[in-house]
N, CA and C atoms of all chains as a GROMACS GRO file, in nm:
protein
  570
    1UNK      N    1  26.030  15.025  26.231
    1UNK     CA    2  25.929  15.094  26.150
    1UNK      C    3  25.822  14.994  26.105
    2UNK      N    4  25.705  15.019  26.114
    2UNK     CA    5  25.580  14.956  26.045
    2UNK      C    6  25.544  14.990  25.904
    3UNK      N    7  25.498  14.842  25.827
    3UNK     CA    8  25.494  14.903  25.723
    3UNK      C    9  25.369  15.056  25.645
    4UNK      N   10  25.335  15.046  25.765
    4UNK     CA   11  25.271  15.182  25.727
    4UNK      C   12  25.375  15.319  25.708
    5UNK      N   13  25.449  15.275  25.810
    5UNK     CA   14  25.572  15.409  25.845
    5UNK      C   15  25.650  15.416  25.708
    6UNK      N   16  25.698  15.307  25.657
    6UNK     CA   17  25.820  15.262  25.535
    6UNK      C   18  25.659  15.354  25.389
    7UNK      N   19  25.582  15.301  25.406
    7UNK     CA   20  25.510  15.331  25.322
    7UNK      C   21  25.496  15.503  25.260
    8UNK      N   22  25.458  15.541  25.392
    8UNK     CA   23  25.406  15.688  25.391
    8UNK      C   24  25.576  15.794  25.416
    9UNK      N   25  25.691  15.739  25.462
    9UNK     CA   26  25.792  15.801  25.429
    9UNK      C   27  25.859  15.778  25.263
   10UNK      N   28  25.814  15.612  25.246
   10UNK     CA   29  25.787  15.602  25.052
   10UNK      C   30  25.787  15.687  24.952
   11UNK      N   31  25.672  15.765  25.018
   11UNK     CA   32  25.600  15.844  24.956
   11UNK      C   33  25.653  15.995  24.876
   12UNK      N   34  25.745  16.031  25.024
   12UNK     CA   35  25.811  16.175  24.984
   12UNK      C   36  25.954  16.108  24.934
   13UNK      N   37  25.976  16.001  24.922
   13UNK     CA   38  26.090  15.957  24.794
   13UNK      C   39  26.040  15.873  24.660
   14UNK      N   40  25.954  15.897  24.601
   14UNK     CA   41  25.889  15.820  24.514
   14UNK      C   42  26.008  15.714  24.422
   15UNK      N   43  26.149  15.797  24.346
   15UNK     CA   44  26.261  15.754  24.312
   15UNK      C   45  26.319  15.614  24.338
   16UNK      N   46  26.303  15.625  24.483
   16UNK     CA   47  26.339  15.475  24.588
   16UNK      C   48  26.283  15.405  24.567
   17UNK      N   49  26.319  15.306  24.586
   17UNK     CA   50  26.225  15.170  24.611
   17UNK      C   51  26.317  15.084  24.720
   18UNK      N   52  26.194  14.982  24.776
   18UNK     CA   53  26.230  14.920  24.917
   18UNK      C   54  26.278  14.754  24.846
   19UNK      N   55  26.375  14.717  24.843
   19UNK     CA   56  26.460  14.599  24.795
   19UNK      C   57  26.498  14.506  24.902
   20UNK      N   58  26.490  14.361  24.922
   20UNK     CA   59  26.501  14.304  25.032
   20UNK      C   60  26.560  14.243  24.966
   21UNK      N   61  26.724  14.191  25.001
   21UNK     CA   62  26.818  14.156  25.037
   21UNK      C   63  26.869  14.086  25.111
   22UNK      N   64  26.878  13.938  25.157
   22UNK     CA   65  26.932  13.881  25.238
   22UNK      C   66  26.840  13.846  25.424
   23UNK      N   67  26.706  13.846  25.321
   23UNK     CA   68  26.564  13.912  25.423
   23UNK      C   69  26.588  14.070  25.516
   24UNK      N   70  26.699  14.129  25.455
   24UNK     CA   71  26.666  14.298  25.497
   24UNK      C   72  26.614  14.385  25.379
   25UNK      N   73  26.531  14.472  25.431
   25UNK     CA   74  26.469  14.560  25.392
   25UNK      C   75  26.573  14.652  25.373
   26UNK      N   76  26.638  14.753  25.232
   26UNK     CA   77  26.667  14.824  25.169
   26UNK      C   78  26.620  14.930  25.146
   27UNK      N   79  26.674  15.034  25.114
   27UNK     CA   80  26.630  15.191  24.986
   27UNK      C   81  26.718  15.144  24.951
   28UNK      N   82  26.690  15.168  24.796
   28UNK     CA   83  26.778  15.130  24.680
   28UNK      C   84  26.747  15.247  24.564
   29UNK      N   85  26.826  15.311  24.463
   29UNK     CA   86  26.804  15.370  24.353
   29UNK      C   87  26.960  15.354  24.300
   30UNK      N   88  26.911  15.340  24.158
   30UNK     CA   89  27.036  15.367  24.024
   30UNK      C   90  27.023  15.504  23.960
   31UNK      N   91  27.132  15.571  23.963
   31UNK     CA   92  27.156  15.710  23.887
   31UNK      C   93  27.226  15.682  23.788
   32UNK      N   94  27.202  15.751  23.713
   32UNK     CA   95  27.256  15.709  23.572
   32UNK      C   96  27.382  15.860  23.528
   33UNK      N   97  27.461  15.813  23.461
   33UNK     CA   98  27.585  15.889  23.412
   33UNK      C   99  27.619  15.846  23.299
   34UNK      N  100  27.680  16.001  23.204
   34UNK     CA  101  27.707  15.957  23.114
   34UNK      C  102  27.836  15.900  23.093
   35UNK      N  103  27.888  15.849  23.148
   35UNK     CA  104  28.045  15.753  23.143
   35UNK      C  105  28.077  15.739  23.319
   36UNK      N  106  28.203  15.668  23.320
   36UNK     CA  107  28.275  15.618  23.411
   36UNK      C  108  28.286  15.690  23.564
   37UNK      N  109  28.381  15.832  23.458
   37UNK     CA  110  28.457  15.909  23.551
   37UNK      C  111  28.318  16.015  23.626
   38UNK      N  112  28.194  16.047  23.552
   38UNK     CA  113  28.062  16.062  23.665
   38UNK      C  114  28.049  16.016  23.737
   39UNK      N  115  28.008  15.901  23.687
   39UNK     CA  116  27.975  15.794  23.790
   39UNK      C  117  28.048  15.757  23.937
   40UNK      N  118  28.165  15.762  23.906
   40UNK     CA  119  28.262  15.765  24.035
   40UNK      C  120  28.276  15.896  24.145
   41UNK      N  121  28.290  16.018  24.001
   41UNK     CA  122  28.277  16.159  24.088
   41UNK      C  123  28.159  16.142  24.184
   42UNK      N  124  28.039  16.110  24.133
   42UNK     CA  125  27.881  16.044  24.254
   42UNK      C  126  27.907  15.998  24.350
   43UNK      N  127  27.941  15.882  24.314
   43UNK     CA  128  28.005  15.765  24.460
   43UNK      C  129  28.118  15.837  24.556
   44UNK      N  130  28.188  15.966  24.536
   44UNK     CA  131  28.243  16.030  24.584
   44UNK      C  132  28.201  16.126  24.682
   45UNK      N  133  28.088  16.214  24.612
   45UNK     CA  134  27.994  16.267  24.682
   45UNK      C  135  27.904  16.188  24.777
   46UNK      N  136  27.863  16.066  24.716
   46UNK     CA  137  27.802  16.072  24.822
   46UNK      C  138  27.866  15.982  24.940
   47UNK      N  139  27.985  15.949  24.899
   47UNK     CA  140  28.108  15.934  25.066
   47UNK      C  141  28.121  15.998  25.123
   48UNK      N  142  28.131  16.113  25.068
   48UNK     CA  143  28.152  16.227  25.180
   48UNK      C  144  28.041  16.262  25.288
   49UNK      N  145  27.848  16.249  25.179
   49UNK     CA  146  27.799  16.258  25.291
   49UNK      C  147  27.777  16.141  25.425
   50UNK      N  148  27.823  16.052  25.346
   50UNK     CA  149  27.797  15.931  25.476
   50UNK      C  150  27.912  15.944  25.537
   51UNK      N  151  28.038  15.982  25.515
   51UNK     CA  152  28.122  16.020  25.620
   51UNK      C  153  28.058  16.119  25.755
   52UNK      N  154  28.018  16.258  25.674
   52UNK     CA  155  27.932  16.365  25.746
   52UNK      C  156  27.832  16.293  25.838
   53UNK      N  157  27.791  16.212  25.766
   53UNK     CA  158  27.678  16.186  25.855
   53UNK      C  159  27.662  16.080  25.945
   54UNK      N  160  27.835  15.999  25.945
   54UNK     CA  161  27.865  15.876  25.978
   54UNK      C  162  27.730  15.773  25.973
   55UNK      N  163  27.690  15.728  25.873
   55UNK     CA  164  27.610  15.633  25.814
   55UNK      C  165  27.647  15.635  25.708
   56UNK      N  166  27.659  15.473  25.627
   56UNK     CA  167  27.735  15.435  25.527
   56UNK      C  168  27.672  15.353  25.415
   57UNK      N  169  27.665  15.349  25.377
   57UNK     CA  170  27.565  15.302  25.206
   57UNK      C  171  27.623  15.200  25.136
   58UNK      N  172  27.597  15.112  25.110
   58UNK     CA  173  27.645  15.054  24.976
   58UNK      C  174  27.647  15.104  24.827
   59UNK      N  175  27.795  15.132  24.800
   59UNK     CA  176  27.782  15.213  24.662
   59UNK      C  177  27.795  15.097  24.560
   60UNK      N  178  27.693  15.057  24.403
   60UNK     CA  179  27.719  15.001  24.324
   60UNK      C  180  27.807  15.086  24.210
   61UNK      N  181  27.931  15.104  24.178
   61UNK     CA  182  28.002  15.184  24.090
   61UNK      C  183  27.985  15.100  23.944
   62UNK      N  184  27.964  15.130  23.862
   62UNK     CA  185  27.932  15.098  23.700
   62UNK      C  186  27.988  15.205  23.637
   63UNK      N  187  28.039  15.157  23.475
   63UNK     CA  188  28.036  15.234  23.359
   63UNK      C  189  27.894  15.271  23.346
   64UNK      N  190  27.872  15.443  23.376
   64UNK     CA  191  27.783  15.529  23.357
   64UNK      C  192  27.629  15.487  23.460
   65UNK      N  193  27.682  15.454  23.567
   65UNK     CA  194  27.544  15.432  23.660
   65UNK      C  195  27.599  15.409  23.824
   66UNK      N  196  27.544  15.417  23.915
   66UNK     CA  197  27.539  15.403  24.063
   66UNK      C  198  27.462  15.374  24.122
   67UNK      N  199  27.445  15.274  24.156
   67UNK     CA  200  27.326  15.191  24.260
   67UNK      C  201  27.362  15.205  24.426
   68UNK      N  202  27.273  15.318  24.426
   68UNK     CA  203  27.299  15.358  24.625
   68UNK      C  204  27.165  15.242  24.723
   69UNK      N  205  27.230  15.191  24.784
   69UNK     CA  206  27.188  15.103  24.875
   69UNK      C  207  27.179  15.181  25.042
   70UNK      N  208  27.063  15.221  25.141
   70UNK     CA  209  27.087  15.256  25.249
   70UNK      C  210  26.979  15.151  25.339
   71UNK      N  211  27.043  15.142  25.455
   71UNK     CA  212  26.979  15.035  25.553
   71UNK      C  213  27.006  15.083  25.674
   72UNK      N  214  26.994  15.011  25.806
   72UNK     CA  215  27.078  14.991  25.951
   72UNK      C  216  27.129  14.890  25.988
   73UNK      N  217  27.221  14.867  25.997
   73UNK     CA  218  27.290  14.735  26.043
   73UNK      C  219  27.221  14.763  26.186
   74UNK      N  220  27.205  14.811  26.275
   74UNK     CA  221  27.169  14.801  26.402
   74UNK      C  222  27.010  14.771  26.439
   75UNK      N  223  26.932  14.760  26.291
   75UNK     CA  224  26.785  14.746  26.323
   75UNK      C  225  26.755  14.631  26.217
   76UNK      N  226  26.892  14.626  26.131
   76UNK     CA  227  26.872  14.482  26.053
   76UNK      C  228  26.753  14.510  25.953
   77UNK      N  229  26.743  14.634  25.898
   77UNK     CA  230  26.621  14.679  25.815
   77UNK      C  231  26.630  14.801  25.829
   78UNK      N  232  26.505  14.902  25.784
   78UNK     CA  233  26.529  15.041  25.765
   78UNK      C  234  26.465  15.119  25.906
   79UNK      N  235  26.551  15.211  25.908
   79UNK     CA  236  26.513  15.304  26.006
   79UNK      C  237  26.477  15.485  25.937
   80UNK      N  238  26.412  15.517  25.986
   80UNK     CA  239  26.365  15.671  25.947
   80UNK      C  240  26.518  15.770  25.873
   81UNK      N  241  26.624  15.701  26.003
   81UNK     CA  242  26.768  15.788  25.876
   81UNK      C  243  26.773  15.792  25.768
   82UNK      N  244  26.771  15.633  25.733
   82UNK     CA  245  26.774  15.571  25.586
   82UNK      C  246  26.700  15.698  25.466
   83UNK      N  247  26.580  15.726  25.508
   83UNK     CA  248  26.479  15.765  25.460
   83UNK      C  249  26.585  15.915  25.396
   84UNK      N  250  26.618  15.972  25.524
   84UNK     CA  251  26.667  16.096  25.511
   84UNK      C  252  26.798  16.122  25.447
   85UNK      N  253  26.836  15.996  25.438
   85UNK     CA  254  27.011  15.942  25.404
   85UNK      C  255  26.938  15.947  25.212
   86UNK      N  256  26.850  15.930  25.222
   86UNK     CA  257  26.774  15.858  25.076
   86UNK      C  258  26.806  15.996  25.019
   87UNK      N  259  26.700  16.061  25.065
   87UNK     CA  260  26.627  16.169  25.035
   87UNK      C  261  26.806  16.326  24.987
   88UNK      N  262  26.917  16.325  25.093
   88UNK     CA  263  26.997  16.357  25.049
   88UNK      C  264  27.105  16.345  24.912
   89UNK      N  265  27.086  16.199  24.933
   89UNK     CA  266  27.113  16.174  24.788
   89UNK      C  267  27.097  16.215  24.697
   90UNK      N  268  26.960  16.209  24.681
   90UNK     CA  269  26.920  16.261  24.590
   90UNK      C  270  26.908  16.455  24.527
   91UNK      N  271  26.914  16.480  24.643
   91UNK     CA  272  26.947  16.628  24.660
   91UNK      C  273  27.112  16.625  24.557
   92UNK      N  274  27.179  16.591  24.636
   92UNK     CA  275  27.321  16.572  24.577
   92UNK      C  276  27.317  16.540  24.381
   93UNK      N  277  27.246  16.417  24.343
   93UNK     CA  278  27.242  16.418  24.220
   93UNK      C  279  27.117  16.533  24.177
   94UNK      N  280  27.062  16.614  24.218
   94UNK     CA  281  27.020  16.678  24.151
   94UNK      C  282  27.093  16.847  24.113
   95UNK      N  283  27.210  16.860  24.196
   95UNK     CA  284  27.269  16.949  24.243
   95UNK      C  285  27.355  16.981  24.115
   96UNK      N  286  28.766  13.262  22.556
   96UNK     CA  287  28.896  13.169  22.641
   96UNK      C  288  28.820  13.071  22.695
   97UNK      N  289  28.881  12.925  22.664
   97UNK     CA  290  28.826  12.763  22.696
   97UNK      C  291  28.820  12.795  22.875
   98UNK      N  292  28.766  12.707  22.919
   98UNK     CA  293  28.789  12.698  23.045
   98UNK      C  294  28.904  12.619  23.085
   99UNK      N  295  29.003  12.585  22.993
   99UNK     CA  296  29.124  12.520  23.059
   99UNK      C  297  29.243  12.680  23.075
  100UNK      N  298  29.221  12.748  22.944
  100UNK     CA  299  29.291  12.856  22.959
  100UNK      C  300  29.239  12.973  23.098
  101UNK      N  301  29.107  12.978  23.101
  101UNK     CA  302  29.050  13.020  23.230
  101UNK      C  303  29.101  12.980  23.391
  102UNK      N  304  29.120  12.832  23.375
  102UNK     CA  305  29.192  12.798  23.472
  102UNK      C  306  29.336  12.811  23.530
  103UNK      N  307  29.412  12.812  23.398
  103UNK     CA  308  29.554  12.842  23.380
  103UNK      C  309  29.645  12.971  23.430
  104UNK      N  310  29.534  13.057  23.355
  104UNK     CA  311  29.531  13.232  23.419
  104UNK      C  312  29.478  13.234  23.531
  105UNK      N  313  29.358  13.189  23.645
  105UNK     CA  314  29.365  13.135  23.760
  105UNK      C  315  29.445  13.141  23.840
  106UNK      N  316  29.516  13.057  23.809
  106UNK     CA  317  29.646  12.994  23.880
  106UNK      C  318  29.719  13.156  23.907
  107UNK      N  319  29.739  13.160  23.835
  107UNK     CA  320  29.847  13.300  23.852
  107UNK      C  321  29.759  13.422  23.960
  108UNK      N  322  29.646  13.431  23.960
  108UNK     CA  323  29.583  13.516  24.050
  108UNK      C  324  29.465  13.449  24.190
  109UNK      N  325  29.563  13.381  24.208
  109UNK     CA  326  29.443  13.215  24.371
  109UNK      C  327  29.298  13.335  24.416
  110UNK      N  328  29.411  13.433  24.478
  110UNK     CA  329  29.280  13.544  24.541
  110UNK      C  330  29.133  13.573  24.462
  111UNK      N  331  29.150  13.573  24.356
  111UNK     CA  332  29.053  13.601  24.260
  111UNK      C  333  28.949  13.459  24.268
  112UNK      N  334  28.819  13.458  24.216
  112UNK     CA  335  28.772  13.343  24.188
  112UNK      C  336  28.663  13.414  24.057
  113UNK      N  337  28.587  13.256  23.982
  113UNK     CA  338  28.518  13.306  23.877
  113UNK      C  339  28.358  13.304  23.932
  114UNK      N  340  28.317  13.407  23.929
  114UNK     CA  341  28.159  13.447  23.969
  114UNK      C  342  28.044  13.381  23.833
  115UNK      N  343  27.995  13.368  23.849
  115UNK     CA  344  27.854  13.345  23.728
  115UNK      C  345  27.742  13.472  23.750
  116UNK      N  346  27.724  13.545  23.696
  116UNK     CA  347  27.588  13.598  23.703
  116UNK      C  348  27.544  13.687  23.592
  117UNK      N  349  27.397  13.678  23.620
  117UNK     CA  350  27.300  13.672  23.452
  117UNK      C  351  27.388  13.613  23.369
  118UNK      N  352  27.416  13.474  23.395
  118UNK     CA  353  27.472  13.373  23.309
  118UNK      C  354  27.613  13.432  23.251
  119UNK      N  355  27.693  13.508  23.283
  119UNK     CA  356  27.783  13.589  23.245
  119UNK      C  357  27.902  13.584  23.338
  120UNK      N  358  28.045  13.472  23.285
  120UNK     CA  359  28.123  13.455  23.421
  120UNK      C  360  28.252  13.608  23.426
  121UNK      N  361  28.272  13.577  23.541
  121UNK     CA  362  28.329  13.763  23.613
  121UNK      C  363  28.438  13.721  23.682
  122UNK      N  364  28.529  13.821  23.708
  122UNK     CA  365  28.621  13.747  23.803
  122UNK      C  366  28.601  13.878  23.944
  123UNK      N  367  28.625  13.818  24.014
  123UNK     CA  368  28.570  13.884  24.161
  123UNK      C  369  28.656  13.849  24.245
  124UNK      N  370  28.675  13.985  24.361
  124UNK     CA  371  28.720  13.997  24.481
  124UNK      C  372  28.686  14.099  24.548
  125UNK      N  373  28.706  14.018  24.703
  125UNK     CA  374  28.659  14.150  24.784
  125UNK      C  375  28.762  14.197  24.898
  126UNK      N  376  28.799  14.256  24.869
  126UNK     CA  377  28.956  14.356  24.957
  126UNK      C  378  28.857  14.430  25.105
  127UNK      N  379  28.941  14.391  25.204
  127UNK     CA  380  28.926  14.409  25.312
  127UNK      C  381  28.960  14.542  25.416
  128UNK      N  382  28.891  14.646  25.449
  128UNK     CA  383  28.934  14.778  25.466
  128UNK      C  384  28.900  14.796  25.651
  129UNK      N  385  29.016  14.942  25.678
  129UNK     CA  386  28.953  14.927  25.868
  129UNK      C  387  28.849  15.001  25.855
  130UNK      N  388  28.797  15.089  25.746
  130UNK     CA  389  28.665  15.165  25.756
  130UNK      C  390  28.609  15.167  25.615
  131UNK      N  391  28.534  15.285  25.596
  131UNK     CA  392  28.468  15.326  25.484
  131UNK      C  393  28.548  15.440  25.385
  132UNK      N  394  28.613  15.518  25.478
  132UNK     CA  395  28.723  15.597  25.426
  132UNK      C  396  28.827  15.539  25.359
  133UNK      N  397  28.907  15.478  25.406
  133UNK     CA  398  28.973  15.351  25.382
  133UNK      C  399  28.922  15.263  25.190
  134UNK      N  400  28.824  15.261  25.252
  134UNK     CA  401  28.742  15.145  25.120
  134UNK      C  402  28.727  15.269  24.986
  135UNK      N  403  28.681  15.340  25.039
  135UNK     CA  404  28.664  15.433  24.907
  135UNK      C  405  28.770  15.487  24.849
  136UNK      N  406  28.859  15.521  24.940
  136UNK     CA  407  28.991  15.573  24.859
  136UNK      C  408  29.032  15.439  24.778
  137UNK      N  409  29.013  15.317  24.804
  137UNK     CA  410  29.072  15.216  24.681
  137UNK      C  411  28.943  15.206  24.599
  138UNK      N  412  28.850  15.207  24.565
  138UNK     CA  413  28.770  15.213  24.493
  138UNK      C  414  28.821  15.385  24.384
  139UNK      N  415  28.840  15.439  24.433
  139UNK     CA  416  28.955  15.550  24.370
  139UNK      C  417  29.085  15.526  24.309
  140UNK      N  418  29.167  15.420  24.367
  140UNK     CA  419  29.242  15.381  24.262
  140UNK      C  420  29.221  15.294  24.229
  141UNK      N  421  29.120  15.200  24.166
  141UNK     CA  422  29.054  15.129  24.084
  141UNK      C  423  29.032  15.200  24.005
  142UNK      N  424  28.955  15.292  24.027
  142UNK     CA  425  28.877  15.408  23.907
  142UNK      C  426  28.985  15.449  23.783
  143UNK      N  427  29.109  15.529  23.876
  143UNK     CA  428  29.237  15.557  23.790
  143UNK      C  429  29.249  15.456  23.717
  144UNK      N  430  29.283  15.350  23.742
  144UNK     CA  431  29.342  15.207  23.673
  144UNK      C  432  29.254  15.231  23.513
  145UNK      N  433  29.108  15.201  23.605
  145UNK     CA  434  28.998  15.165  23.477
  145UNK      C  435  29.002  15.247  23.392
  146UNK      N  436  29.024  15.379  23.469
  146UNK     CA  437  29.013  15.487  23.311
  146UNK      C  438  29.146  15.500  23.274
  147UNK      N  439  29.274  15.490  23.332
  147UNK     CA  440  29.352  15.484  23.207
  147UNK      C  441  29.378  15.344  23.108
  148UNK      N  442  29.335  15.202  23.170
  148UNK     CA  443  29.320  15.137  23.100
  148UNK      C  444  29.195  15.131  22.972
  149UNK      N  445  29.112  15.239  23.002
  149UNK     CA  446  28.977  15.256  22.919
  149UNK      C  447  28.885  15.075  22.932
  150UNK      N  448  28.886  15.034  23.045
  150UNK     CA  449  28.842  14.911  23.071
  150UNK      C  450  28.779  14.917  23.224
  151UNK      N  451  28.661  14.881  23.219
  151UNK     CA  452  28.556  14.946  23.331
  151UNK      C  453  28.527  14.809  23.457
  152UNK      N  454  28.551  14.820  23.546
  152UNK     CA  455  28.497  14.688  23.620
  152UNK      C  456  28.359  14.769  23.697
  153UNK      N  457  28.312  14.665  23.816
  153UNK     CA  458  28.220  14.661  23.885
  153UNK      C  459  28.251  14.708  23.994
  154UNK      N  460  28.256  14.798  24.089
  154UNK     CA  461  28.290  14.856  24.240
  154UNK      C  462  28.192  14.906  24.338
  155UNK      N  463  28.198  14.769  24.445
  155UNK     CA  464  28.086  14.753  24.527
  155UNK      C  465  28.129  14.825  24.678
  156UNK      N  466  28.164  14.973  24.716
  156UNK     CA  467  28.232  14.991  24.822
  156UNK      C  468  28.108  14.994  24.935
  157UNK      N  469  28.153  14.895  25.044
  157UNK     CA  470  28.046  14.909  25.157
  157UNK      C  471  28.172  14.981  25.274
  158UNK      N  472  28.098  14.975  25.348
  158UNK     CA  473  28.190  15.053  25.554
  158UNK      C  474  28.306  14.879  25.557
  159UNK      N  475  28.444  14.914  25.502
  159UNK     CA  476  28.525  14.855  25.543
  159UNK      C  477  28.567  14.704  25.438
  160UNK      N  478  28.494  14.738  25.262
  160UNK     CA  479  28.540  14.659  25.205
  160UNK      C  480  28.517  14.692  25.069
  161UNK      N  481  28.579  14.653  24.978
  161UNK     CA  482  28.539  14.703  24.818
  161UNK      C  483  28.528  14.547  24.721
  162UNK      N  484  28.431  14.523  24.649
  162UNK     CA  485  28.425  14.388  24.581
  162UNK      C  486  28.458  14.437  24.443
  163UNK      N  487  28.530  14.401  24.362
  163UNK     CA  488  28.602  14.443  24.254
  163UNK      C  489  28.562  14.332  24.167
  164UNK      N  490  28.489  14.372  24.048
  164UNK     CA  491  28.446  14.254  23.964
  164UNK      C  492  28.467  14.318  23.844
  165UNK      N  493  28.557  14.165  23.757
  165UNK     CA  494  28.597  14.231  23.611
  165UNK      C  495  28.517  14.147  23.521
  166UNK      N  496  28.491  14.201  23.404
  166UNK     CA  497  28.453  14.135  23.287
  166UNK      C  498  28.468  14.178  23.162
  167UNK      N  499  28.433  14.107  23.035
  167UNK     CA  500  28.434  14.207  22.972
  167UNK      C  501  28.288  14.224  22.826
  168UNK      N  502  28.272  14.301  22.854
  168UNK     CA  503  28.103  14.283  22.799
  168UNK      C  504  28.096  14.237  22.634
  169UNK      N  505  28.157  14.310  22.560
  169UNK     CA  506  28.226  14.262  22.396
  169UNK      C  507  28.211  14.114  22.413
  170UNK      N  508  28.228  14.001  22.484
  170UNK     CA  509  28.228  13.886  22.496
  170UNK      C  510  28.165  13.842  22.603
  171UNK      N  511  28.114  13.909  22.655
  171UNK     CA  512  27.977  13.844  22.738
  171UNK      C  513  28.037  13.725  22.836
  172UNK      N  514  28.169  13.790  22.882
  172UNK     CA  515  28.231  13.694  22.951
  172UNK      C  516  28.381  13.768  22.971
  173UNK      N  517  28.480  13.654  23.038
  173UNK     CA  518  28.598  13.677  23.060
  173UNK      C  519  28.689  13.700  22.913
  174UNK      N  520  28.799  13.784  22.941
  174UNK     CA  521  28.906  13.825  22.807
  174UNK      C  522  29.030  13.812  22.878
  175UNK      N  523  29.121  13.744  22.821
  175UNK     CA  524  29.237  13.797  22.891
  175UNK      C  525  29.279  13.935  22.987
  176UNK      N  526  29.252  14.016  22.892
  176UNK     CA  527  29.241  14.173  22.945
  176UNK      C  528  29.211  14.202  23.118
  177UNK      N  529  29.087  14.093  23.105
  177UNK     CA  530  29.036  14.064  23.258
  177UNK      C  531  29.157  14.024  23.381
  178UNK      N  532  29.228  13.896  23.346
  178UNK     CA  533  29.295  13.881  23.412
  178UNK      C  534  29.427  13.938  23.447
  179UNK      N  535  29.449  14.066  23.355
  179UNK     CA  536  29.568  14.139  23.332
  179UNK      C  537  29.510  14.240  23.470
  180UNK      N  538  29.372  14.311  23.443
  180UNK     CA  539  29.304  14.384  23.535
  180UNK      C  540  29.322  14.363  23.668
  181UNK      N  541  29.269  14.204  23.665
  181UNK     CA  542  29.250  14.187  23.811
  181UNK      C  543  29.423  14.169  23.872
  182UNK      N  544  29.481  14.118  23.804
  182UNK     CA  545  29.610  14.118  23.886
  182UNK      C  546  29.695  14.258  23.910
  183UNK      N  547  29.654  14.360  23.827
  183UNK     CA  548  29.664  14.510  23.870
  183UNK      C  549  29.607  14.574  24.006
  184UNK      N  550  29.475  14.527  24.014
  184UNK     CA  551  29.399  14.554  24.126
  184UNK      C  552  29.490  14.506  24.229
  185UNK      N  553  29.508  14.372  24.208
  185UNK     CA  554  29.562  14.319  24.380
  185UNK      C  555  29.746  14.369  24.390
  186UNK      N  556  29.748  14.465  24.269
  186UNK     CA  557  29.909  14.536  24.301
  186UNK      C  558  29.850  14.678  24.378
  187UNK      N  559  29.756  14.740  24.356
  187UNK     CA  560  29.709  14.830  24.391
  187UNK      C  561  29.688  14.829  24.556
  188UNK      N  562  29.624  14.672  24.562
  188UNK     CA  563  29.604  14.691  24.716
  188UNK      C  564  29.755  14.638  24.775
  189UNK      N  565  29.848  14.614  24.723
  189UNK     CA  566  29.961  14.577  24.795
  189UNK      C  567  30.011  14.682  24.799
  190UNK      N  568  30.039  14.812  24.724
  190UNK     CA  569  30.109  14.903  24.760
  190UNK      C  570  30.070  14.959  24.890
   0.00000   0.00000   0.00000
């Protein structure tokens, strides 16, 4: 992806932000919960969809927060899934 | 707890080591999984642990590993409590 592409798919996730990591390019967002056992029920949900969707996320689990991390290991940076992997997420915590 | 007593309790858990970050030392490990399915179900019994101990760690589940970081925030650092935790965790992954 060019950064025009990362930019203008940006766009329809405003929430996200692009976090570089280890010189890879990231989507990253923290959801916030009010205690523990949310927070985990989240990271639950959204296993299941990266099971579904066999693409897999880095979940940050916290007292009352979740930091979802999506990338490609196969492009070593973000690919258009990511975007859509993002964008579900967030569907999910709004649900 | 001095850092000789830090070291002492150490001893009793090798697997574990002490992390530093935002100046704040942690005790950390990262348990080794054949998938993502796998990884999340112990990040699940972590969760149990934490909430019936009412004592919260850090749970980093990626595709095929979970990093388990304890602390304890009241002290802006390690508590005994911590090292009671973490040696629970690594009974968890032995069962």
């Amino acid at each position: 992806m060019t950064p025009g592409d990362i930019k203008k798919l940006l766009e329809k996730i405003p929430e996200w932000e692009v976090a570089t990591d280890d010189g890879i390019s990231r989507l990253q967002r923290t959801f916030s919960f009010k205690d523990f056992k949310s927070a985990i029920a989240f990271t639950n949900k959204v296993g299941e969809l990266a099971e579904a969707e066999q693409h897999h996320p880095k979940l940050v689990t916290e007292w009352g927060k979740v930091t979802v991390v999506w990338w490609t290991h196969s492009v070593n940076g973000l690919h258009q899934n990511d975007f859509f992997m993002a964008a579900k997420t967030s569907e999910l915590h709004a649900d």
